[in-house]
MARZALUM-368479 format. One record per residue (C-alpha): x, y, z; residue in one letter; residue number from 1. Coordinates in nm, 2 decimals, m for minus. Example, Ala and Ser with C-alpha at 12.3 -4.5 7.8 and 13.67 -1.06 7.14 Angstrom:
2
      u      v      w type seq
   1.23  m0.45   0.78    A   1
   1.37  m0.11   0.71    S   2
This chain:
556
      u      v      w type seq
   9.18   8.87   8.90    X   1
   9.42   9.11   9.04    X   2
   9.69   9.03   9.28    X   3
   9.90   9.35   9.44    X   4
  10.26   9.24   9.62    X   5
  10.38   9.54   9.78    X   6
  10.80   9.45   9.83    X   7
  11.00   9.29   9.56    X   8
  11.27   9.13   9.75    X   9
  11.25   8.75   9.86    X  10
  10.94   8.70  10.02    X  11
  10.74   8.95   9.75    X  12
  10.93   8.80   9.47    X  13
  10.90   8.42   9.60    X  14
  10.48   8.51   9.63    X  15
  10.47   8.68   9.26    X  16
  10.67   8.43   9.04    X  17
  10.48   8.15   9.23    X  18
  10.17   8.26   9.18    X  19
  10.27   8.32   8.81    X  20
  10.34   7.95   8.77    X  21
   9.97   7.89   8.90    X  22
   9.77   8.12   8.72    X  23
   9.88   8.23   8.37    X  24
   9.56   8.46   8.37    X  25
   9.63   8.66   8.67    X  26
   9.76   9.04   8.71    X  27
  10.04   9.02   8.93    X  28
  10.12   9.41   9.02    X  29
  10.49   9.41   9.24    X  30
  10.55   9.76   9.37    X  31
  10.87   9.80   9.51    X  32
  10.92  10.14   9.71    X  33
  11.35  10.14   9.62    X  34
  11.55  10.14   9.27    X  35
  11.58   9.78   9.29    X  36
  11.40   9.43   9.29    X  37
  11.45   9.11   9.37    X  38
  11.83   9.15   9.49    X  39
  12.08   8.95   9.69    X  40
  12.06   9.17  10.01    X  41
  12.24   8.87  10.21    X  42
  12.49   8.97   9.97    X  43
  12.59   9.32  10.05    X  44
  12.83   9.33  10.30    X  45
  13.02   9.09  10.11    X  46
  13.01   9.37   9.81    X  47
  13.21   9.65  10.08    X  48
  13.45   9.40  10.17    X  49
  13.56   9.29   9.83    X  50
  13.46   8.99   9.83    X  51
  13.17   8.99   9.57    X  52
  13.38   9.17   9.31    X  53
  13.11   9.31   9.09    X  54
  12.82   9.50   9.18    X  55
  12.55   9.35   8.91    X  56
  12.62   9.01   9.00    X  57
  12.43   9.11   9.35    X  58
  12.09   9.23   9.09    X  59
  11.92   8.89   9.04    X  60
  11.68   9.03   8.83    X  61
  11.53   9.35   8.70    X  62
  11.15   9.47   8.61    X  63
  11.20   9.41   8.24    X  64
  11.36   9.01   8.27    X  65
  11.04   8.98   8.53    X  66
  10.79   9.13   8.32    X  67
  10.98   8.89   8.02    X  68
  10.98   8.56   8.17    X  69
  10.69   8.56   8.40    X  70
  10.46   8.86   8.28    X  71
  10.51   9.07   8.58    X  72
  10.37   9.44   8.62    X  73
  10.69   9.51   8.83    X  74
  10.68   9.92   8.93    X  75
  11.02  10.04   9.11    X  76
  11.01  10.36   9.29    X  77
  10.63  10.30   9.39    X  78
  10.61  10.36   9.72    X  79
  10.28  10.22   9.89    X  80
  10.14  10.51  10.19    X  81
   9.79  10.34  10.27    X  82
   9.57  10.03  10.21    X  83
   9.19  10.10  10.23    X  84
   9.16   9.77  10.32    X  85
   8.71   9.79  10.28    X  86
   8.76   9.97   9.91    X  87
   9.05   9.67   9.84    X  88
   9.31  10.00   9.69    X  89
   9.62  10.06   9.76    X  90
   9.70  10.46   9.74    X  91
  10.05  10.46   9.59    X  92
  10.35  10.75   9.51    X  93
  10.56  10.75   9.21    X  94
  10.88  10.84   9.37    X  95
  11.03  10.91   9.06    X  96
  10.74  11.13   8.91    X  97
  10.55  11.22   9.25    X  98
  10.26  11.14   9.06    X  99
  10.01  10.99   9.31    X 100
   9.78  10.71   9.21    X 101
   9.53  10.45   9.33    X 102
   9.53  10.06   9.25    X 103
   9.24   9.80   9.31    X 104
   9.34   9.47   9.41    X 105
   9.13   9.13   9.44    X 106
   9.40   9.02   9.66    X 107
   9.70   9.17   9.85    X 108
  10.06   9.01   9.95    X 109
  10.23   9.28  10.22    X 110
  10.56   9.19  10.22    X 111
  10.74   9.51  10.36    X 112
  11.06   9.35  10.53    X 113
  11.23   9.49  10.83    X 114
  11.35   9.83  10.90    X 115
  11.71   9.88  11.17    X 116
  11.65  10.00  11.49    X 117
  11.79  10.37  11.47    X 118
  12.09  10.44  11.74    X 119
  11.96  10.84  11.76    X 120
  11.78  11.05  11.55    X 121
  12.09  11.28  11.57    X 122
  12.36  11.03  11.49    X 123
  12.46  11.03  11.07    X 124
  12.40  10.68  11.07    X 125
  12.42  10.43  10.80    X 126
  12.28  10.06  10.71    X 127
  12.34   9.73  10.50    X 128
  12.01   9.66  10.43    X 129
  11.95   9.81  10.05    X 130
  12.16   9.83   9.73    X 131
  12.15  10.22   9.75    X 132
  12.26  10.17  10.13    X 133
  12.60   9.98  10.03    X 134
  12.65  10.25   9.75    X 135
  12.64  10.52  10.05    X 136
  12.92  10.31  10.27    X 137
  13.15  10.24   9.95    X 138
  13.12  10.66   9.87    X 139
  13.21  10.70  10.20    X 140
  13.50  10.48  10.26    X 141
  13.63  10.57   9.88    X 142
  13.65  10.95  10.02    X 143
  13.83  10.86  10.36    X 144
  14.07  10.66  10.18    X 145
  14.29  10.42  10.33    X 146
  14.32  10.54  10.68    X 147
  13.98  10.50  10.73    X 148
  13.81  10.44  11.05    X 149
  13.45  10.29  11.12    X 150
  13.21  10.23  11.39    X 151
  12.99   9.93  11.37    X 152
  12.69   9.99  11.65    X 153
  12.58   9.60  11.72    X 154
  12.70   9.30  11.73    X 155
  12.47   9.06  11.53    X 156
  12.45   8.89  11.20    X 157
  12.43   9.22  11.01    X 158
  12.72   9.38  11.23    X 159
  12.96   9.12  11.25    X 160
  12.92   9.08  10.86    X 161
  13.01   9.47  10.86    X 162
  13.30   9.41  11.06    X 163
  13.45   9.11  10.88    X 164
  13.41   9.36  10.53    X 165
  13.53   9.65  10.66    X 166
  13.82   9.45  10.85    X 167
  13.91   9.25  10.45    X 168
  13.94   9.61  10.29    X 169
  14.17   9.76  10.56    X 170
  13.86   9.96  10.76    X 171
  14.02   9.99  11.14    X 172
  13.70   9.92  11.31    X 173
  13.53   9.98  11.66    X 174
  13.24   9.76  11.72    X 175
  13.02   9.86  12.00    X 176
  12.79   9.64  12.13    X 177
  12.52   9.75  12.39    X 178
  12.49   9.42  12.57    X 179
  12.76   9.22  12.78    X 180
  12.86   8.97  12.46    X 181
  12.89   8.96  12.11    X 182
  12.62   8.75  11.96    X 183
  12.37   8.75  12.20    X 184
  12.21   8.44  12.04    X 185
  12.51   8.25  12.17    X 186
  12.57   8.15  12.52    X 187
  12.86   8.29  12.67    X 188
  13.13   8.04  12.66    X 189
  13.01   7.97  12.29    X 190
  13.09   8.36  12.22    X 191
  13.39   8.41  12.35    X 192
  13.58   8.21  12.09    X 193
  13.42   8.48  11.89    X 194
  13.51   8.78  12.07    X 195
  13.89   8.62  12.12    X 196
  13.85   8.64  11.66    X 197
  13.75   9.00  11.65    X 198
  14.02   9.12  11.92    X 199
  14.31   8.94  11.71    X 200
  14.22   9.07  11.42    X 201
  14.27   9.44  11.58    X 202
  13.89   9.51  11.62    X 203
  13.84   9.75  11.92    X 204
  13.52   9.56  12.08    X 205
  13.34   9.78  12.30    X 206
  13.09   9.56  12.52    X 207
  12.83   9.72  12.75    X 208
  12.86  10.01  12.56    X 209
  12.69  10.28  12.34    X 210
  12.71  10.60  12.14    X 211
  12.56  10.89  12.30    X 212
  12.65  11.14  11.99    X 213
  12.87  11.21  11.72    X 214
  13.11  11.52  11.63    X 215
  13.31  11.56  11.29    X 216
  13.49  11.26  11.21    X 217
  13.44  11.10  11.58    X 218
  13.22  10.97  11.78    X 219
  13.11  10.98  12.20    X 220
  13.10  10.64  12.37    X 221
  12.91  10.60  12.66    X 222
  13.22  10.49  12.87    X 223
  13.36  10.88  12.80    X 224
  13.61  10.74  12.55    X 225
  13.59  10.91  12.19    X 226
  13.64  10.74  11.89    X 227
  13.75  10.82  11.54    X 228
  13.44  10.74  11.30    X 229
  13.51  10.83  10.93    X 230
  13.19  10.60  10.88    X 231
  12.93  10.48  11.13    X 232
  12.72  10.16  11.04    X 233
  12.39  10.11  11.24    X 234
  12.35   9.74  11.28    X 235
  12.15   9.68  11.65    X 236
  11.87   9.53  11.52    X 237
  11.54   9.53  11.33    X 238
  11.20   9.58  11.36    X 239
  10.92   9.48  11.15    X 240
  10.76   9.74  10.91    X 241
  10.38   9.67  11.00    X 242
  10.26  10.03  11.03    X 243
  10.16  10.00  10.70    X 244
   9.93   9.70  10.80    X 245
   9.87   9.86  11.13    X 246
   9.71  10.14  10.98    X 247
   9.49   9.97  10.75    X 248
   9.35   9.79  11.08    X 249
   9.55   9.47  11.08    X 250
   9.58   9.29  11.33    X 251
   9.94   9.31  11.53    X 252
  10.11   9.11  11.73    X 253
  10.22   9.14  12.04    X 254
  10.59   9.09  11.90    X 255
  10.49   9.39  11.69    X 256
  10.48   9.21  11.37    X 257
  10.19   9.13  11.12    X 258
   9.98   8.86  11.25    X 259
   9.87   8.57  11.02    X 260
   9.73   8.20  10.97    X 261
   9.91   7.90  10.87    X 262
   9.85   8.00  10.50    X 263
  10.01   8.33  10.60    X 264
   9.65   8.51  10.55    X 265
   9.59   8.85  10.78    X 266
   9.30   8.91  11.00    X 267
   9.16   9.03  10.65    X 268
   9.05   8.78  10.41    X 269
   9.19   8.94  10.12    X 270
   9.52   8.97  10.23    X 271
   9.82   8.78  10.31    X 272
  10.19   8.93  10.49    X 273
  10.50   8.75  10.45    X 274
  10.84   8.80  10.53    X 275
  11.04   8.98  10.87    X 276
  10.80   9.17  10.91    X 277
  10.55   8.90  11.02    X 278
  10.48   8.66  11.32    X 279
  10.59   8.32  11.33    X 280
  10.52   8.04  11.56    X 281
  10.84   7.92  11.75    X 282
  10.91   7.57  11.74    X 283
  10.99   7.52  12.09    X 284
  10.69   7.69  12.25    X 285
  10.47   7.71  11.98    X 286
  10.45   8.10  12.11    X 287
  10.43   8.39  11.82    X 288
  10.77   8.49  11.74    X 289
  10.98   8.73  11.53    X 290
  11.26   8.57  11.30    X 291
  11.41   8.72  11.03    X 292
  11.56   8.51  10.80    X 293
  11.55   8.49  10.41    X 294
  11.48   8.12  10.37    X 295
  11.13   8.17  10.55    X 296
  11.07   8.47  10.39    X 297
  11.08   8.27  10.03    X 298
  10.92   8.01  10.19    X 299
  10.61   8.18  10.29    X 300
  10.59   8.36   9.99    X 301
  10.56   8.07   9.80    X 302
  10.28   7.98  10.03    X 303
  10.08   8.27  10.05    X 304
  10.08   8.25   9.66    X 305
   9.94   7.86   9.70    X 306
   9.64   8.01   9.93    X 307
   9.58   8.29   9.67    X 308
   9.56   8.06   9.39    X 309
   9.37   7.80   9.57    X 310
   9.64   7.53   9.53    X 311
   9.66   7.28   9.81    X 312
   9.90   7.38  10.10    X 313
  10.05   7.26  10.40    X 314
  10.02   7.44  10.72    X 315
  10.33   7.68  10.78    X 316
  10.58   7.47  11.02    X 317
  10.72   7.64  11.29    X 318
  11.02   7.82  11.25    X 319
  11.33   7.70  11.41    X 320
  11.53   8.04  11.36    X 321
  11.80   7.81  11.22    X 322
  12.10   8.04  11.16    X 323
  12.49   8.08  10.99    X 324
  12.76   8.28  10.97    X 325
  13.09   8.32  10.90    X 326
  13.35   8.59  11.13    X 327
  13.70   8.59  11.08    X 328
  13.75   8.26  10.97    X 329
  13.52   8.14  11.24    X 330
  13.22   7.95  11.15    X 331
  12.87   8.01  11.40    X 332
  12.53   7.82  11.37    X 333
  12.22   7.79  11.59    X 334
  11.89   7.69  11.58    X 335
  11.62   7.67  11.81    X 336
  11.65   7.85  12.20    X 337
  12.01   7.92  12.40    X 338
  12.04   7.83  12.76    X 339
  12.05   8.20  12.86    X 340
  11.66   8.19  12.66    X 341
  11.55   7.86  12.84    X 342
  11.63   7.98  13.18    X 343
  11.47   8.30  13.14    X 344
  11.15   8.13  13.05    X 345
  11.21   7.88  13.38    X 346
  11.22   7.63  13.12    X 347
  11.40   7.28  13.28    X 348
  11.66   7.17  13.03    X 349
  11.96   6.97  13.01    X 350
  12.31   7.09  12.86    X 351
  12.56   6.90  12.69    X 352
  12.90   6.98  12.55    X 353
  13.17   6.83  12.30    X 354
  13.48   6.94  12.15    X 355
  13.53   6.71  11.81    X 356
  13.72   6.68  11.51    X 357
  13.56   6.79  11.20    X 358
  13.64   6.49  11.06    X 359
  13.89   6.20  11.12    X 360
  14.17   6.29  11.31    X 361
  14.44   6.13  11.10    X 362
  14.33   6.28  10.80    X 363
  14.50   6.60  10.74    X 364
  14.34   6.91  10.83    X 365
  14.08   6.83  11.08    X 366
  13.96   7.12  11.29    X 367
  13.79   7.11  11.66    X 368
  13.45   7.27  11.70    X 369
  13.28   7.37  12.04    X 370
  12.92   7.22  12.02    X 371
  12.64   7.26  12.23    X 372
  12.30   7.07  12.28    X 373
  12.03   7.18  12.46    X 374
  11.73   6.95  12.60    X 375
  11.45   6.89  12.76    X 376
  11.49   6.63  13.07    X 377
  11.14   6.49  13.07    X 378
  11.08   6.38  12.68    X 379
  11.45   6.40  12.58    X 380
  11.30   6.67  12.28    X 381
  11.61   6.91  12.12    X 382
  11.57   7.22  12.23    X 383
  11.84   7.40  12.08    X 384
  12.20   7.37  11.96    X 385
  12.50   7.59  11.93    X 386
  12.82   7.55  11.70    X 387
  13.14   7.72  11.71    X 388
  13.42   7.61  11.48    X 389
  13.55   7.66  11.10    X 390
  13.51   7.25  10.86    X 391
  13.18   7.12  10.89    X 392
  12.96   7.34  11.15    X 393
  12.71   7.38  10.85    X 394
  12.63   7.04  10.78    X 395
  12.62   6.97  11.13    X 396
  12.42   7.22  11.21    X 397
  12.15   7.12  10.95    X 398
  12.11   6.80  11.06    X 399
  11.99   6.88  11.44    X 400
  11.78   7.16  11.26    X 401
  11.60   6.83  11.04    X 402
  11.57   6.65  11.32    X 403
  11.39   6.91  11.54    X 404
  11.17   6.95  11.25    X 405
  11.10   6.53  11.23    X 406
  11.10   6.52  11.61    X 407
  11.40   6.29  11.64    X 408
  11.52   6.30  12.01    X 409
  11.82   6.41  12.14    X 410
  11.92   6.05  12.21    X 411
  11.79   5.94  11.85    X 412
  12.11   6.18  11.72    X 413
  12.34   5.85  11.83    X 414
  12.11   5.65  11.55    X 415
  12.13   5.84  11.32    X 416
  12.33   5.70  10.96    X 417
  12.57   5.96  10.84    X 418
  12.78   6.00  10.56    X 419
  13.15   5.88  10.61    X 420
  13.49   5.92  10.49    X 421
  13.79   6.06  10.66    X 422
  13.78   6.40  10.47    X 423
  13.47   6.49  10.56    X 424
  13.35   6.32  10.88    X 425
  13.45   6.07  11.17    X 426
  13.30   5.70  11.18    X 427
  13.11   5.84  11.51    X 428
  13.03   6.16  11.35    X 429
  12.98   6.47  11.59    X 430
  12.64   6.47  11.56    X 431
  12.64   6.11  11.67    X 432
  12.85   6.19  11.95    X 433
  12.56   6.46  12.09    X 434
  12.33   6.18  12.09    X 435
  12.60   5.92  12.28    X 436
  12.60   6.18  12.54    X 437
  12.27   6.31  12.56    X 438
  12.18   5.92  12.62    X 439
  12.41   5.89  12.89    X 440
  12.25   6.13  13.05    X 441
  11.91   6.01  12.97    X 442
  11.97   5.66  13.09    X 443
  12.17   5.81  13.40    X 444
  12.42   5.60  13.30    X 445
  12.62   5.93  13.34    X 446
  12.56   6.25  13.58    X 447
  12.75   6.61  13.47    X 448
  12.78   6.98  13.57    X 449
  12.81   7.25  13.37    X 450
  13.09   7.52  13.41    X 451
  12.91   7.79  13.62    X 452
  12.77   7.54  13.84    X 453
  13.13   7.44  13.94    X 454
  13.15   7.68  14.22    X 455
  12.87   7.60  14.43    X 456
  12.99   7.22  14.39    X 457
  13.33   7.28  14.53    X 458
  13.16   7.55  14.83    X 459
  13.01   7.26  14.90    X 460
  13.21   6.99  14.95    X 461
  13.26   6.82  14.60    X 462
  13.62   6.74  14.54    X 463
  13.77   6.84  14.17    X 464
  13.97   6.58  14.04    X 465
  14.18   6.63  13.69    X 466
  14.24   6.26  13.51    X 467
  14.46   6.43  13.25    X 468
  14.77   6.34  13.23    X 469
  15.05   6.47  13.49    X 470
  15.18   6.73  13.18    X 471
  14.88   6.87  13.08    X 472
  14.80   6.96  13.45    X 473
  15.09   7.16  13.46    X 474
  15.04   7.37  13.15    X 475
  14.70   7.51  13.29    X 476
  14.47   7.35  13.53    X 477
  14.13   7.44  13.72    X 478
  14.25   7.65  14.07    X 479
  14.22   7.33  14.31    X 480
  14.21   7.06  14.06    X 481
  14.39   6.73  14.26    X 482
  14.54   6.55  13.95    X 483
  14.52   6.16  13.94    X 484
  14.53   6.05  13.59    X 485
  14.30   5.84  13.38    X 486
  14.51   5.60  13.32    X 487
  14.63   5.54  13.67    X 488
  14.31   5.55  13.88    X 489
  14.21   5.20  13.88    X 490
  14.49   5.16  14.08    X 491
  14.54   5.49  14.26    X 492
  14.13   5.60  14.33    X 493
  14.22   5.52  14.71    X 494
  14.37   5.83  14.74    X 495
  14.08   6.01  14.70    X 496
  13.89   6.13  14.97    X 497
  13.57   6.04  15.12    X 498
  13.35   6.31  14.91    X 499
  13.14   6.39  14.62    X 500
  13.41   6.42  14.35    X 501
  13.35   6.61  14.04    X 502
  13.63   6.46  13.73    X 503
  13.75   6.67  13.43    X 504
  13.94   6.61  13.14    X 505
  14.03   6.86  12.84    X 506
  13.68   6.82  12.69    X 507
  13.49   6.61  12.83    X 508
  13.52   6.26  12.68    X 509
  13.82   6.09  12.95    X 510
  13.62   6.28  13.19    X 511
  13.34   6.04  13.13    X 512
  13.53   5.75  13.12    X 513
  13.69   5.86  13.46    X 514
  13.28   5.88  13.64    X 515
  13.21   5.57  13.48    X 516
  13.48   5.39  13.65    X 517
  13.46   5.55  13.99    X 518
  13.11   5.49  13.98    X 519
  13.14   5.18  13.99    X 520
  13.39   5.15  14.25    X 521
  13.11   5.30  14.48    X 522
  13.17   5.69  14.48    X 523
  12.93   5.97  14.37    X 524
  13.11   6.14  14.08    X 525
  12.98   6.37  13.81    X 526
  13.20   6.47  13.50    X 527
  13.26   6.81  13.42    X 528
  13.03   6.91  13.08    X 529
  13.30   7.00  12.82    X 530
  13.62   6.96  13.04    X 531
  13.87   7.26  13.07    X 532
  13.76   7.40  12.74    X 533
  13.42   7.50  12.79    X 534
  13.53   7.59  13.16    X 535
  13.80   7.82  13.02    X 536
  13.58   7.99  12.76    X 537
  13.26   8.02  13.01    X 538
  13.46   8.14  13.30    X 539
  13.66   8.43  13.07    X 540
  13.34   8.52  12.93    X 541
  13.24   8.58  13.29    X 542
  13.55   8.78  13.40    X 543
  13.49   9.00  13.10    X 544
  13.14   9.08  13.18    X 545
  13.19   9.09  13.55    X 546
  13.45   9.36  13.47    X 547
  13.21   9.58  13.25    X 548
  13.26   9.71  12.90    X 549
  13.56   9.68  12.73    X 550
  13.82   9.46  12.87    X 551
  14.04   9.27  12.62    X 552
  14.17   8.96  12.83    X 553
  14.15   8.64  12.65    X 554
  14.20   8.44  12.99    X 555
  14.01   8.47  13.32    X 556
């Protein structure tokens, strides 16, 4: 038997050195269109930036350690132009030789990756997405020296990673970013610690903005300004390469990527797609879904390779789009749909913010992080999370990702037994702390807003009441705020007026205590989702993209 993979990087690779371990027997033909195999392309940017030092260590393995530890017919420089999907052949050129040939196959693996969205056809552009590409960018930065200037065009994974690099060798950089935000995954008041990063370290951010052409050393914004561009970096997204399957008559998605079964098998029986350039199934909706992310790629690799071999298999679970990444000393993680996602779809949901310690607070070195939980009111199911911070987003994030995936609720986060010591965690870790709130909230033992619904409260008659103390008021408050401290309002709440009242504290947590309390005592009170933090971030985010592209303010 005869088994072509067409794309040697993860999810090729993960299908051909599984299927390897199954069947000694088999032919296992890899062709790889590109110079290079099974290479760390999460790597790259780190390469331009200095901080993976040495080239090879980003080449995990080549066509001869392949072909000598798992008999692999790995063939670099094959570039596959058709599959006559009836005849099972794959018509393939030698880009080395352009000698043209024609392989049979018993079964077929297409696992052709993602290609980036091009800015313009006429705009020298250039990408992170192959060793050859990074090559490119490090000739061209070597040649402009060190006054070099670059323009990053999106404001992703890919092009944040470009702009953290290219800001660790002493690139000046312009990132442009078509939307309103950086990070469009993120809500806004979760992205604007991020944007805050990218402005101090003397990145010019361009929001709402996009290059309309490019002269000699500069290019043409669409605001009229011109920038100077030794180097221009195309990073505003990808699309899946299925016009390869499309044209063997495969069926496509509506996403535009490779349709497939739970065993990652196409609308042909003979052949299986994995990788970014296929169709998942989201976990929230269960709706087909791109999401391009290595670990899935390597894990439906391995289980195309299981279907191919006739090992036993479990369906593919839906993908989560569980993400990392580090900017600028920030850490940012999500996984599973934003707020800005869930009210597009008219989904209901229910929001809650924190603001805690990494770990213990009177350990040494403990760091505050900006979390957000998002969930459905009916079943109390996560639907999503968001983490801003620098210590200990990672683990946290991984967590709420496993317990989407067992279908823990948001209130079962409060149960759940973490590790503790005062290094790495508080005795109610973070996660915890979600699931203490989003039970409040369940119960109704606790009512909240969220920052952009504060204005329509107060139109309408809610009071705002601040129950920091009397000092913090003063060094920045909420326009209108009356301030009657926590600790004083048992005896002081008389002076409040007759009205709905809406409390707020610095993040959220004396806040609660505050509505709990007045409560109580008989008034309708809701506490302010994340306190004066979130409402500063979400309300300067909203400035900034009220004002248009570029402005720079840090505050509203």
């Amino acid at each position: 038997m005869k088994t072509i993979i067409i794309g040697g990087v993860a999810g090729g690779m993960s299908a051909a050195t599984r299927l390897r371990r199954l069947d000694e027997k088999r032919h296992i033909v890899v062709l790889e269109r590109g110079p290079y195999v099974s290479f760390a392309n999460c790597g790259l940017p780190y390469y331009v930036g200095g901080i993976v030092a040495e080239r090879s260590s980003l080449l995990l393995q080549t066509p001869e350690s392949l072909a000598a530890r798992f008999a692999l017919d790995v063939r670099v420089q094959h570039d596959v132009v058709a599959i006559d999907a009836e005849a099972k052949t794959v018509s393939v050129i030698n880009r080395a030789t352009g000698e043209r040939l024609v392989e049979q196959y018993d079964d077929l693996v297409i696992a052709t990756g993602a290609s980036a969205r091009a800015t313009a056809s006429d705009i020298p552009t250039h990408t992170l997405l192959t060793v050859d590409d990074v090559d490119r960018v490090t000739e061209v930065l070597d040649a402009a020296g060190p006054e070099a200037h670059a323009v990053v065009v999106g404001a992703g994974f890919i092009g944040l990673e470009a702009v953290e690099n290219l800001v660790a060798r002493g690139v000046a950089v312009t990132l442009v970013q078509r939307g309103c935000q950086v990070m469009s995954p993120l809500d806004p008041e979760m992205a604007e610690p991020v944007h805050r990063a990218l402005i101090e370290a003397g990145v010019d951010v361009r929001t709402g903005t996009t290059v309309t052409s490019a002269s000699d050393g500069a290019v043409l914004l669409s605001d009229g300004s011109s920038v100077p561009a030794d180097l221009i970096i195309e990073a505003s997204g990808v699309r899946p390469q299925s016009d390869l399957a499309r044209a063997a008559g495969l069926l496509i998605g509506a996403t535009g990527g490779i349709a497939v079964d739970a065993q990652q098998r196409t609308s042909d029986p003979a052949i299986w797609a994995v990788g970014d350039g296929v169709e998942k199934i989201d976990h929230v909706d269960s709706e087909p879904t791109l999401v391009t992310m290595a670990g899935l790629a390597n894990r439906h690799g391995r289980a195309a390779a299981d279907a191919i071999a006739g090992a036993s298999t479990l369906d593919a679970a839906p993908a989560l789009g569980t993400s990392i990444i580090g900017v600028l000393g920030l850490v940012v993680a999500t996984v599973g749909w934003s707020e800005k996602r869930l009210v597009a779809s008219g989904r209901p949901h229910r929001i809650v913010h924190t603001h805690p310690a990494s770990h213990a607070g009177f350990y040494p070195g403990a760091q505050q992080m900006a979390m957000k939980l998002l969930v459905d009111p009916q079943t109390d199911a996560i639907l999503g999370a968001q983490i801003v911070g620098r210590d200990g987003v990672d683990k946290r994030i991984d967590v709420i990702s496993v317990a989407m995936t067992a279908g823990i609720t948001a209130s079962g986060l409060s149960r759940l037994e973490l590790a503790y010591a005062p290094q790495f965690a508080s005795a109610k870790d973070p996660v915890n702390l979600l699931g203490y709130v989003a039970e409040n909230l369940a119960t109704g033992a606790t009512r909240t807003i969220q920052w952009h619904e504060l204005d329509a409260a107060l139109a309408a008659g809610a009071v705002l009441v601040d129950v920091r103390t009397a000092g913090e008021h003063a060094s920045a408050s909420i326009p209108g705020a009356i301030n009657l401290p926590l600790d004083e309002l048992r005896d002081r709440h008389g002076e409040l007026p007759d009205a709905p009242l809406v409390v707020h504290c610095q993040v959220g947590q004396r806040g609660h205590t505050a509505a709990r309390l007045l409560g109580q005592l008989g008034y309708s009170v809701s506490n302010l989702d994340g306190g004066l933090k979130t409402w500063a971030e979400g309300t300067a985010a909203q400035v900034r993209h009220s004002a248009g592209a570029s402005a720079t303010s840090l505050r509203p």
